[in-house]
Rosetta silent file (secondary structure, phi, psi, omega in degrees, C-alpha in Angstrom):
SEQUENCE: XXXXXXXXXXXXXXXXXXXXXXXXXXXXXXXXXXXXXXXXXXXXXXXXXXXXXXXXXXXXXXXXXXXXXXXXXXXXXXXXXXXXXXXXXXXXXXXXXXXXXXXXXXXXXXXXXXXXXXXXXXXXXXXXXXXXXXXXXXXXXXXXXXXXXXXXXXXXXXXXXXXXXXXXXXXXXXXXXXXXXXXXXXXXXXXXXXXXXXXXXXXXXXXXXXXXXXXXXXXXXXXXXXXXXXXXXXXXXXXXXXXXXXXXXXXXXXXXXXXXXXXXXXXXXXXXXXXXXXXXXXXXXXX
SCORE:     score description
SCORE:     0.000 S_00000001
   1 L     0.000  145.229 -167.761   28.909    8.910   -1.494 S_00000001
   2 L   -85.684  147.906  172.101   25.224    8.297   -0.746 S_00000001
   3 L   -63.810  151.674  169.742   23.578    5.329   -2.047 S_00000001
   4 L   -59.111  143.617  174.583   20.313    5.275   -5.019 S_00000001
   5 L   -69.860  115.810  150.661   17.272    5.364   -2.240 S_00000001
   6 L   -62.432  124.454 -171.805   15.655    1.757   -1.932 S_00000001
   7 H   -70.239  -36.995 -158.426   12.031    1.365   -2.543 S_00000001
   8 H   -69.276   11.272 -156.638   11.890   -1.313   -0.785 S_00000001
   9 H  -138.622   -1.017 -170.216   12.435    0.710    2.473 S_00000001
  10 L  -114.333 -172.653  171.515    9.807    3.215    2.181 S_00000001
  11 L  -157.757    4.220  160.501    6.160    3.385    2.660 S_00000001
  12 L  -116.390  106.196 -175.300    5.661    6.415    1.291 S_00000001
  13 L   -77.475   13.016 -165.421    6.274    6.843   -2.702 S_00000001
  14 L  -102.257  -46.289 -143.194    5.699   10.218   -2.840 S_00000001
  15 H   -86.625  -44.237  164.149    8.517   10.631   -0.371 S_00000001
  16 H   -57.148  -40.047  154.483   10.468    8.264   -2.172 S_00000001
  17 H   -60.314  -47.942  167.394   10.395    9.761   -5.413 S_00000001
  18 H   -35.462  -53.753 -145.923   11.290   13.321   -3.591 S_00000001
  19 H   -95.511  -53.173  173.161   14.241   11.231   -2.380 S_00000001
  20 H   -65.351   -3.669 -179.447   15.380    9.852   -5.942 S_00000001
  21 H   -85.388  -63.023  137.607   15.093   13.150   -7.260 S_00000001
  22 H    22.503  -86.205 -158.475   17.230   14.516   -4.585 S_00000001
  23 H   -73.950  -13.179  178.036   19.832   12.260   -4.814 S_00000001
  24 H  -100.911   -7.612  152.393   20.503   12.385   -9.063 S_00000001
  25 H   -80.217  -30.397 -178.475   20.207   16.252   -8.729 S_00000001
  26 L   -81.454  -24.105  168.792   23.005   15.954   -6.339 S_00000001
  27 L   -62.341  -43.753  152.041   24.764   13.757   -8.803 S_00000001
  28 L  -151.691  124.021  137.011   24.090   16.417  -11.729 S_00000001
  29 L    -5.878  -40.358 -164.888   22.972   19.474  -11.710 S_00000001
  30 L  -105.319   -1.447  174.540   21.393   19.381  -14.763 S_00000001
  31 L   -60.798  175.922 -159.083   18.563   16.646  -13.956 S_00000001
  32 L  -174.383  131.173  153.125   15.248   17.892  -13.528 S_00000001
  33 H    -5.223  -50.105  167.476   11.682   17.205  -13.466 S_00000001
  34 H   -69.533  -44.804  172.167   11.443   17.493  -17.093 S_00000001
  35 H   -79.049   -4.947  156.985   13.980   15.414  -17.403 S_00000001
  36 H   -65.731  -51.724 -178.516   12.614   12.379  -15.218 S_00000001
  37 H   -39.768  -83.230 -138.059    9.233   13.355  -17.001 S_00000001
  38 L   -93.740  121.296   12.217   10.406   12.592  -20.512 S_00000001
  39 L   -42.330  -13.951  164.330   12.734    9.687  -19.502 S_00000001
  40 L  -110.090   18.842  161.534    9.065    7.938  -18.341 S_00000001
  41 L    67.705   44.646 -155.242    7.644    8.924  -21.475 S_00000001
  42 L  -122.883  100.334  163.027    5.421   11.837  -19.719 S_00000001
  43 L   -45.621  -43.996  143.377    4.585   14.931  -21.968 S_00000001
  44 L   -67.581  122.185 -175.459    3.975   17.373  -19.249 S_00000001
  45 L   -89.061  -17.893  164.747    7.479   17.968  -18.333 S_00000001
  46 L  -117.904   62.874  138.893    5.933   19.013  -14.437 S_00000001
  47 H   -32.862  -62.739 -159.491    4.016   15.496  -14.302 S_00000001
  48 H  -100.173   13.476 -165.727    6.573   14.535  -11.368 S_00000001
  49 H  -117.862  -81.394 -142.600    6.790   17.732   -9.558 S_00000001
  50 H   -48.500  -55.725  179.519    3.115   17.453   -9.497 S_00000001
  51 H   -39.947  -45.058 -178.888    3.149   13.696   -7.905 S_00000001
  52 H   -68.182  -12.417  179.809    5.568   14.350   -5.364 S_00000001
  53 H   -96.241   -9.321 -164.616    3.761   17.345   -4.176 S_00000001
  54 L    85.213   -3.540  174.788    0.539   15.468   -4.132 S_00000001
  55 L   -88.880  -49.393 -165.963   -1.774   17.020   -6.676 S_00000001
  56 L  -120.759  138.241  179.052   -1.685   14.307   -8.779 S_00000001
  57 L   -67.809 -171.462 -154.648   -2.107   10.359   -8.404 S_00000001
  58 L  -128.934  137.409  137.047   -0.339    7.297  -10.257 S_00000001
  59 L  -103.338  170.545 -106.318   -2.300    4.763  -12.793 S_00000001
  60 H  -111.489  -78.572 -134.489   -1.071    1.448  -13.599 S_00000001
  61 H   -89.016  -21.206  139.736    0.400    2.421  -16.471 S_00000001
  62 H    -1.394  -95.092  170.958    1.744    5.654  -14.446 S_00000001
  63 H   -33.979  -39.714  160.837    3.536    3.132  -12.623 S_00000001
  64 H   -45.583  -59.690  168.393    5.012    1.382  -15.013 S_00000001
  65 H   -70.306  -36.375  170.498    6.795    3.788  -16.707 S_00000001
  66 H   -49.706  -77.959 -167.221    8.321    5.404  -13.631 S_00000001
  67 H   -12.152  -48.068 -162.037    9.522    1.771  -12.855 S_00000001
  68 H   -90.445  -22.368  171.719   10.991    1.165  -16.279 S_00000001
  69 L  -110.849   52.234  157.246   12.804    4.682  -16.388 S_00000001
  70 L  -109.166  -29.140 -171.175   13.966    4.368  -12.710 S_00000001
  71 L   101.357   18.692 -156.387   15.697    0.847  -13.537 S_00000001
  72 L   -78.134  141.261  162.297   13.249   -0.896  -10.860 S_00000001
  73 L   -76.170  153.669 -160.328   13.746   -4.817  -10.834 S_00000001
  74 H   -60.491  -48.045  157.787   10.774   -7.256  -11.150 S_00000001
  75 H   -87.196   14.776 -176.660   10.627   -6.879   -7.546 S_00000001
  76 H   -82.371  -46.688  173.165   11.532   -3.603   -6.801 S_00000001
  77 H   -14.289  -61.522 -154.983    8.840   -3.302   -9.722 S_00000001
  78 H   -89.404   -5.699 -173.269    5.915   -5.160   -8.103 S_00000001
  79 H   -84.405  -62.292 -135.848    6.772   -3.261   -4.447 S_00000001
  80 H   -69.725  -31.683 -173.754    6.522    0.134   -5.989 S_00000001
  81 H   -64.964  -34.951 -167.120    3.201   -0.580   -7.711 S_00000001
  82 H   -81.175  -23.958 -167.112    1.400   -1.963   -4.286 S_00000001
  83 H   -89.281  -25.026 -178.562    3.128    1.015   -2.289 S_00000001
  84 H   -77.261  -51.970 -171.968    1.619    3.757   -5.013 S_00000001
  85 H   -70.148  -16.779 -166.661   -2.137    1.849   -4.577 S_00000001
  86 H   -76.688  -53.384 -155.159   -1.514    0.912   -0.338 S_00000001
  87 H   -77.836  -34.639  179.223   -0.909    5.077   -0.395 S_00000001
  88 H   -54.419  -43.443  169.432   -3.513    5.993   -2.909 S_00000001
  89 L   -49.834  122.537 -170.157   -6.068    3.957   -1.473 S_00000001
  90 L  -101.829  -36.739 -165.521   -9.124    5.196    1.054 S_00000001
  91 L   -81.644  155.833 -163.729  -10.983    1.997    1.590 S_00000001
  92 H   -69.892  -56.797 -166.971   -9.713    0.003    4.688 S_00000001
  93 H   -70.566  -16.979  174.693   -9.798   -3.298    2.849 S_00000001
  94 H   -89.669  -25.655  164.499   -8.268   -2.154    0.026 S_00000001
  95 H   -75.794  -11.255 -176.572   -5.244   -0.878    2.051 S_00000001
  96 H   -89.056  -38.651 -165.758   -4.899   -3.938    3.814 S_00000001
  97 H   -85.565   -9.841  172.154   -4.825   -5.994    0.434 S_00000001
  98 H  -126.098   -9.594  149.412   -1.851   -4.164   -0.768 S_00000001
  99 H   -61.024  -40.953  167.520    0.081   -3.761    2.173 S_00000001
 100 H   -60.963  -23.265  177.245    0.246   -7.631    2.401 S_00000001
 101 H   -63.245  -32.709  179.159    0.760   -7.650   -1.099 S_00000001
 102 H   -76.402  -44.319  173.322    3.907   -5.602   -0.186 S_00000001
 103 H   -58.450  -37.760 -174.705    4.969   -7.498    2.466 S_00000001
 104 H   -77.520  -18.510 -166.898    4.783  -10.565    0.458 S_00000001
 105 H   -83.459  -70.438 -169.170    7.009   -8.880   -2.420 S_00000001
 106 L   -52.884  -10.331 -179.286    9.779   -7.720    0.218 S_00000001
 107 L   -77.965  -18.133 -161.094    9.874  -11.366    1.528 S_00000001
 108 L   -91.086  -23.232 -163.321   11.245  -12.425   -2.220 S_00000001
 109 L  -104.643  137.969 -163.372   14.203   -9.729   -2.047 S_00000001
 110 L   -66.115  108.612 -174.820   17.543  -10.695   -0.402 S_00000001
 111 L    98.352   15.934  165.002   18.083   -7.881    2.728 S_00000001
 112 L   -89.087   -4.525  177.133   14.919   -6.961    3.116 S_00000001
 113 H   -56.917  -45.224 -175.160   14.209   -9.543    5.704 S_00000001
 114 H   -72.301  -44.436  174.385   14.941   -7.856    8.863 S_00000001
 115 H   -41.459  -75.863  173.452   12.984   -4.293    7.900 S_00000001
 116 H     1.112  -67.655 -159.532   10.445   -6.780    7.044 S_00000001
 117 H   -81.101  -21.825  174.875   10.005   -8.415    9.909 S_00000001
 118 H   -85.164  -20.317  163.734   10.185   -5.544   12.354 S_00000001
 119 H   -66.702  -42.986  171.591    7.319   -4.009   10.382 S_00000001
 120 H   -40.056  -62.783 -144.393    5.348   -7.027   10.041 S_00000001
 121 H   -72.924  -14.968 -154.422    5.584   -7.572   13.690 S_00000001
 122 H   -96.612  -78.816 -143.955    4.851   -3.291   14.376 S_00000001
 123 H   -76.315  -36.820  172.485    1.251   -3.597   11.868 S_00000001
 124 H   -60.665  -27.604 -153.640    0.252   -7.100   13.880 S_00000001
 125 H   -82.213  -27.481 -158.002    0.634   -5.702   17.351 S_00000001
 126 H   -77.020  -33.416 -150.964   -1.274   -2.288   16.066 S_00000001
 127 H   -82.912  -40.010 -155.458   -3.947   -4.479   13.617 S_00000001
 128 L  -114.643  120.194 -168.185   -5.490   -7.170   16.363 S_00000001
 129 H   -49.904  -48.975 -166.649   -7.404   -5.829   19.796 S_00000001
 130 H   -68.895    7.511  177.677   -5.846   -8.966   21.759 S_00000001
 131 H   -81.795  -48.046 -167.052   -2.155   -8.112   21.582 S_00000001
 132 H   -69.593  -64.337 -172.166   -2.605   -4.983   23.808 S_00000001
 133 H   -39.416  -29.010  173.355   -5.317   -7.013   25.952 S_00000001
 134 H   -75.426  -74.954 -173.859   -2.277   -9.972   26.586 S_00000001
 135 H   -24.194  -67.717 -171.099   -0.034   -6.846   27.312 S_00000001
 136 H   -46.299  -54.843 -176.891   -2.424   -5.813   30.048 S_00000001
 137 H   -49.460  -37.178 -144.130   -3.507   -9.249   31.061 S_00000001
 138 H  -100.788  -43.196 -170.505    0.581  -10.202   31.740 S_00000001
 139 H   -75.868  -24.365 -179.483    1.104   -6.786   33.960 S_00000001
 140 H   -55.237  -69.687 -132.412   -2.319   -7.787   36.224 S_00000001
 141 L  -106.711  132.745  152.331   -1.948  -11.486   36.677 S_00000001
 142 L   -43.992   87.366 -140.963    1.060  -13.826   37.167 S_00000001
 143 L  -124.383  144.840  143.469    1.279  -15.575   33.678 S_00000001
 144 L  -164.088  102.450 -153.585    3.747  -18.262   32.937 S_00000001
 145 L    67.589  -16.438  179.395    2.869  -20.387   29.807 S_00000001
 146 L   -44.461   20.735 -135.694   -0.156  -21.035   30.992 S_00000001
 147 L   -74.055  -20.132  151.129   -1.717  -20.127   27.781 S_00000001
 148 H   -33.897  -48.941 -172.594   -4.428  -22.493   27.942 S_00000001
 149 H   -95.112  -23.289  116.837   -5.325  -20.156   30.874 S_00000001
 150 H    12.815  -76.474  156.090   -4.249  -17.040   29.306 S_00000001
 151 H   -52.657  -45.226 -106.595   -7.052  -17.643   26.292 S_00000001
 152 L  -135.395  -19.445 -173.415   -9.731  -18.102   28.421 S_00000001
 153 L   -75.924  -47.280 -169.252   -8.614  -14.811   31.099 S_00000001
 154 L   -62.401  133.181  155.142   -9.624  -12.589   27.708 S_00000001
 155 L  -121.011  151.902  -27.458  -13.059  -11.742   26.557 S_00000001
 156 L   -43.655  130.639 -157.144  -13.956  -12.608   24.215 S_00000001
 157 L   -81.276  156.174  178.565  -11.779  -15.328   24.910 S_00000001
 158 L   -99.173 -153.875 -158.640   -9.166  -15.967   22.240 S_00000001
 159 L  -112.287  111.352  161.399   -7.575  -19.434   20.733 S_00000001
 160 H   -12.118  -39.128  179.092   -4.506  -21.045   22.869 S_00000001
 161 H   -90.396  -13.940  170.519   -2.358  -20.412   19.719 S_00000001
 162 H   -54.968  -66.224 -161.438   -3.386  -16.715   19.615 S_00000001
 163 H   -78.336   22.071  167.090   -2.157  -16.118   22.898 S_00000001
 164 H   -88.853  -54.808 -178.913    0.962  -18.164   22.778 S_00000001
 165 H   -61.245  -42.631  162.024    1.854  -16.281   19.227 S_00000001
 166 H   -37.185  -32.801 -179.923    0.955  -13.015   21.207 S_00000001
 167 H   -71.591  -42.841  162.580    3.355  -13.567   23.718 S_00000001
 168 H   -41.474  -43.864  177.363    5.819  -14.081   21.273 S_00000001
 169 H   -70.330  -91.121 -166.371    4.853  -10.806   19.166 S_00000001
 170 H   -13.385  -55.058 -167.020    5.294   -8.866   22.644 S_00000001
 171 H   -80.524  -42.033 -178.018    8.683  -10.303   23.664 S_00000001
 172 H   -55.513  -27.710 -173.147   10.232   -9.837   19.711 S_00000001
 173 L   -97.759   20.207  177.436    8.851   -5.772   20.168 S_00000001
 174 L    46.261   41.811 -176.197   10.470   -5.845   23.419 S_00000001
 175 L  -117.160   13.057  127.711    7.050   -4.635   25.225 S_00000001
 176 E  -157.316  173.027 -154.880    7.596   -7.849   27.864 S_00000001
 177 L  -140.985  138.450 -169.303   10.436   -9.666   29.044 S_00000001
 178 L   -84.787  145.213 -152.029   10.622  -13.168   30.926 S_00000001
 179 L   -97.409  160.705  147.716   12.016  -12.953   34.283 S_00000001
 180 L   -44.622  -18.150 -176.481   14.521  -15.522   35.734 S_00000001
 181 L   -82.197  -45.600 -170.718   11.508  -16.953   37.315 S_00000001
 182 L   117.630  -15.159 -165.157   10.177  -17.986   34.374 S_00000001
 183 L   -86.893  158.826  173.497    7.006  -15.325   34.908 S_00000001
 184 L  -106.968  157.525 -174.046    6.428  -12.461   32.278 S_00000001
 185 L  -157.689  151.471  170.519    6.672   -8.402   33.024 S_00000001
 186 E   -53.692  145.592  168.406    6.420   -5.744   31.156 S_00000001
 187 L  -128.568  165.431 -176.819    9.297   -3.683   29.881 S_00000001
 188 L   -49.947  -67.797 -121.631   10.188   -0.025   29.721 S_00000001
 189 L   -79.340 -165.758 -158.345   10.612    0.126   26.280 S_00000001
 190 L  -132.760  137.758  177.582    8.014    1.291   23.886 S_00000001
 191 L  -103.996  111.258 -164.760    7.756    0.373   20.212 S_00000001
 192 L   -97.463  163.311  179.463    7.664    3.047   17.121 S_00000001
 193 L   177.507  147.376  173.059    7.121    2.429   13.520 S_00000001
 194 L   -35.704  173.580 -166.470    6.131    4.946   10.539 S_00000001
 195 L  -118.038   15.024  168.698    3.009    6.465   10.775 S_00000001
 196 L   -68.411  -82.328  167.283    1.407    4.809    7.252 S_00000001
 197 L    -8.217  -65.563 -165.920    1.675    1.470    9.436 S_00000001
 198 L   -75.698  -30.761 -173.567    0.482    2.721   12.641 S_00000001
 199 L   -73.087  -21.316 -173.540   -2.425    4.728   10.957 S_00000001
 200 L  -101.647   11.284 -175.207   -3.870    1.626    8.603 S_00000001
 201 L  -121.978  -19.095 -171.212   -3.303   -0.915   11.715 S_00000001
 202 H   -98.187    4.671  167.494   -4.971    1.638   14.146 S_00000001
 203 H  -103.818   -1.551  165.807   -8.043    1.482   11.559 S_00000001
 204 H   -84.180  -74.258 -176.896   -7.734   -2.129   12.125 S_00000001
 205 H   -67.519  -48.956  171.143   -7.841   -2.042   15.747 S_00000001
 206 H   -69.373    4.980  175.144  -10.860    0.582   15.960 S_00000001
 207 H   -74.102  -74.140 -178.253  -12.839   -1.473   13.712 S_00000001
 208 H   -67.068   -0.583  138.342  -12.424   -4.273   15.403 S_00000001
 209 H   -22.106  -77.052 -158.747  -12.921   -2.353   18.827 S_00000001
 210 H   -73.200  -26.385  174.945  -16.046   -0.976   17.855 S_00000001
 211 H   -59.746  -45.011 -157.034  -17.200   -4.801   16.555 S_00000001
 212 L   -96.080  -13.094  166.690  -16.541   -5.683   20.329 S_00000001
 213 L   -70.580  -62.815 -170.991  -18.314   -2.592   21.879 S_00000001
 214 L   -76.321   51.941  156.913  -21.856   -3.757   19.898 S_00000001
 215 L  -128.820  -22.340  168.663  -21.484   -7.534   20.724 S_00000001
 216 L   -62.914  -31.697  155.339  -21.071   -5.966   24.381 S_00000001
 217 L   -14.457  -84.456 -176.540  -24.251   -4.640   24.340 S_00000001
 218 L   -79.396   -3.662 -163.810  -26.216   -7.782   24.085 S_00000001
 219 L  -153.463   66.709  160.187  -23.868  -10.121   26.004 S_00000001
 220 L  -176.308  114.362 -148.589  -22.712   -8.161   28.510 S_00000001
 221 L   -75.182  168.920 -152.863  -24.780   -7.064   31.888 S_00000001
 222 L   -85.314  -15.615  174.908  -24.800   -3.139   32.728 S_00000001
 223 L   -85.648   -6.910  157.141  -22.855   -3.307   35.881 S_00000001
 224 L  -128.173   22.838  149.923  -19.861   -4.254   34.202 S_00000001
 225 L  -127.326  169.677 -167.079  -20.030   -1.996   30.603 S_00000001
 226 L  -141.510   71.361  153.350  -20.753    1.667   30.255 S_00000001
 227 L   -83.289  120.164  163.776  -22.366    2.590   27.008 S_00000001
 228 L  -151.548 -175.299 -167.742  -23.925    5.794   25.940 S_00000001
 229 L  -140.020  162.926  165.309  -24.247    8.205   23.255 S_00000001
 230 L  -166.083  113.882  163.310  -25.071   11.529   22.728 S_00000001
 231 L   -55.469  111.718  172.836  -26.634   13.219   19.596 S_00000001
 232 L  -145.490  139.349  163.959  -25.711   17.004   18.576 S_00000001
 233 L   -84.120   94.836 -169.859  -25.984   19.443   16.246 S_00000001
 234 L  -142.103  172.469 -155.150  -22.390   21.958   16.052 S_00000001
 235 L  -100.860  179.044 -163.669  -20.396   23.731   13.989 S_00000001
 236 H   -57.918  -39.044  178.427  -16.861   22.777   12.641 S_00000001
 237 H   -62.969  -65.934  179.980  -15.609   24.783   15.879 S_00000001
 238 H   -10.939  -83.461  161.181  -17.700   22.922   18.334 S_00000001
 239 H     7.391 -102.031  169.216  -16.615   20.100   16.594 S_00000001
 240 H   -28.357  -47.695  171.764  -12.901   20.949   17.164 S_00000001
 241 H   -44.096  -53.614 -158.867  -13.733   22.034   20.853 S_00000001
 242 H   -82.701  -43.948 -175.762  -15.439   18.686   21.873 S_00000001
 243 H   -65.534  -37.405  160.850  -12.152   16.850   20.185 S_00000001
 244 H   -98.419    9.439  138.263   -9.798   18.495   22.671 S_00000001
 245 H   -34.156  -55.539 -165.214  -12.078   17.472   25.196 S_00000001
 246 H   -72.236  -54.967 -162.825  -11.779   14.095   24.100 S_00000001
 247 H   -88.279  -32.044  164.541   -8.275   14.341   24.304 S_00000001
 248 H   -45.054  -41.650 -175.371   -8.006   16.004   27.592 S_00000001
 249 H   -67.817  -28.026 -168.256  -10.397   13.441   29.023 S_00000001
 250 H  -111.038   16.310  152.990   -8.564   10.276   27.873 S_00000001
 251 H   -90.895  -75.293 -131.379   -5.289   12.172   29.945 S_00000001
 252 H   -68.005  -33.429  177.585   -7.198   12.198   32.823 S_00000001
 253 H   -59.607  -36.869  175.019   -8.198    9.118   32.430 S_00000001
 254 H   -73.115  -37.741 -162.944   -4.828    7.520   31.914 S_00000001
 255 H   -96.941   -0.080  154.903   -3.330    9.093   35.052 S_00000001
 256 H   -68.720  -32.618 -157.385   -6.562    7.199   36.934 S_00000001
 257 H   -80.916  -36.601 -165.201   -5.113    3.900   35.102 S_00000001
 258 L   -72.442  -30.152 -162.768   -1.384    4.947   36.182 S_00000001
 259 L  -105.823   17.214  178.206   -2.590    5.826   40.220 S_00000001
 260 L  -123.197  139.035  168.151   -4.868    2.440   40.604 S_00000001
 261 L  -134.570   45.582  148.255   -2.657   -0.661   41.419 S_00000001
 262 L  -122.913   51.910 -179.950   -5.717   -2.837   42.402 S_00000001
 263 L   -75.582  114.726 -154.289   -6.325   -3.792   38.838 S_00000001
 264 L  -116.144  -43.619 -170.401   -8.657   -7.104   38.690 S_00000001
 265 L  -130.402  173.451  151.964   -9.570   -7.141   34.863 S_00000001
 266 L   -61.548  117.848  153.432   -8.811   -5.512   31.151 S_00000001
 267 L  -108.483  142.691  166.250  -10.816   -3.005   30.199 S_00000001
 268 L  -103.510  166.558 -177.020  -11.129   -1.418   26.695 S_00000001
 269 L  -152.513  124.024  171.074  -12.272    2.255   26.237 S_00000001
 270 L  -128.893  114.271 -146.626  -13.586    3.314   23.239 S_00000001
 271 L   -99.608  118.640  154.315  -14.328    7.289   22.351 S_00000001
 272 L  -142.474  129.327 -161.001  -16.376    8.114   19.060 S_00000001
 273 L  -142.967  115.218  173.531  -17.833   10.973   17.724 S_00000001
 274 L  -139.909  157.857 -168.497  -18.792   11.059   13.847 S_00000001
 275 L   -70.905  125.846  144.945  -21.063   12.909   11.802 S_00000001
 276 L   -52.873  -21.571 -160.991  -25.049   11.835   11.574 S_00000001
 277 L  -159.071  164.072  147.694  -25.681   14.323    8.512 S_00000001
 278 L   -72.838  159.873  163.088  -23.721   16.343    5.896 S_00000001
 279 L   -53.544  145.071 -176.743  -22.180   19.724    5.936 S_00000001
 280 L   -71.261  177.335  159.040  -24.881   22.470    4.585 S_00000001
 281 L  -144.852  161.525  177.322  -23.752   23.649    0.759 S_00000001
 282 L   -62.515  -28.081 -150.579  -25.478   26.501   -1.036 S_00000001
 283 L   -82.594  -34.235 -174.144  -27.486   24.154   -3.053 S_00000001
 284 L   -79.704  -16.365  176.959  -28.986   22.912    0.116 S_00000001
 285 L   -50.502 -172.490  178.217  -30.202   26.313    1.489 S_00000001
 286 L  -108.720  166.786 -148.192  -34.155   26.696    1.227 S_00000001
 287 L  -102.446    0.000    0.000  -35.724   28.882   -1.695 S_00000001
């Protein structure tokens, strides 16, 4: 018999609701939507049909009441509420403030440690530019402990305890492995992780990218960066057109990085193309 679905395991509540619904319709038959509804005190009996489908969002006091007719525990409780606002949220900083808030809730509940920690470790490597740049740094150059020398290979160089706790992050996500020699390499595997995670840590990392493309600007001479831009006015197709450009272009580009094995430094490459103006509306045509 299948187990009640743990909140404490998801990162989506939408999905998670979907999933408790699921499993006490498979239990009886006669549950329902309506009947979740008015067990959370909800007047519109397809309130929870709507949420799970996505038309409609959670308030505080939303939350509550699912909690309180699901049976949620003070800390299943305090997870579900940061996991409705982490998903709910659009601003970056505000998504950041309730995944740690989540993380910190899941630290208090007894078997949640290992998910935990492989997630933790999946949103650090994704959230901070210098994890990948040590990754790189370890397949040029012959590194062993050095880390004193290690900081100082990156630029901007980072803090001796960064890169020692990078190295560390790397080898727990298996993406290098220390040799009998004592030297670090790279390893086949690859690391995966939901795609909430990878999408609010990869809004992390192009932030801070793009902070390190304009400080390159000024403090970095033109024979070793390559900045330009280009302004245009196109339609939604263009648009679309230009994007599988983008994506063709960063292939080709990869299978340059894969065929040169006379690699002297870390390079970052950063691609961006966002809108200067709004979309017309009728209101905006001219008289």
């Amino acid at each position: 018999m299948k187990t009640l679905p743990n909140v404490i395991e998801y990162l989506d509540y939408r999905k998670y609701l979907h999933d408790y619904f699921e499993h006490k319709k498979g239990e009886n038959s006669l549950f329902s939507f309506g009947v979740l509804a008015r067990k959370a005190g909800f007047r519109n009996r397809g309130f929870m049909h709507s949420v799970m489908a996505g038309n409609k969002n959670l308030s505080k006091s939303s939350v509550f009441k699912i909690s309180q007719a699901l049976s949620h525990s003070k800390s299943e409780s305090d997870y579900f509420e940061n996991l409705v606002f982490f998903n709910q949220s659009k601003e970056l900083v505000q998504r950041n403030h309730f995944f740690s808030a989540m993380t910190a809730v899941k630290s208090r509940i007894k078997g949640a440690v290992q998910i935990q920690n492989v997630r933790i470790d999946q949103y650090e490597y994704y959230s901070a530019w210098y994890h990948s740049a040590v990754r790189s740094a370890i397949d040029l150059y012959p590194f062993k402990n050095d880390y004193a020398w290690l900081s100082k290979k990156l630029y901007p160089p980072i803090t001796v305890t960064q890169a020692r706790s990078s190295v560390k992050l790397l080898v727990r996500l298996g993406l290098i492995q220390k040799r009998n020699d004592g030297y670090y390499e790279l390893s086949a595997k690859h690391i995966s992780t939901g795609a909430e995670i990878l999408d609010l840590a990869a809004l992390n990392f192009h932030r801070e990218s793009a902070r390190l493309a304009a400080a390159a600007i000024e403090s970095l001479p033109k024979d070793i960066r390559n900045i330009s831009g280009l302004t245009m006015g196109i339609s939604r197709c263009g648009y679309e057109r230009i994007c599988n450009e983008v994506r063709d272009f960063r292939q080709r580009i990869s299978e340059i990085v894969q065929s040169d094995t006379d690699g002297d430094r870390v390079y970052q490459m950063n691609i961006h193309v966002f809108p200067f103006s709004k979309p017309d509306t009728p209101e905006d045509s001219p008289v």
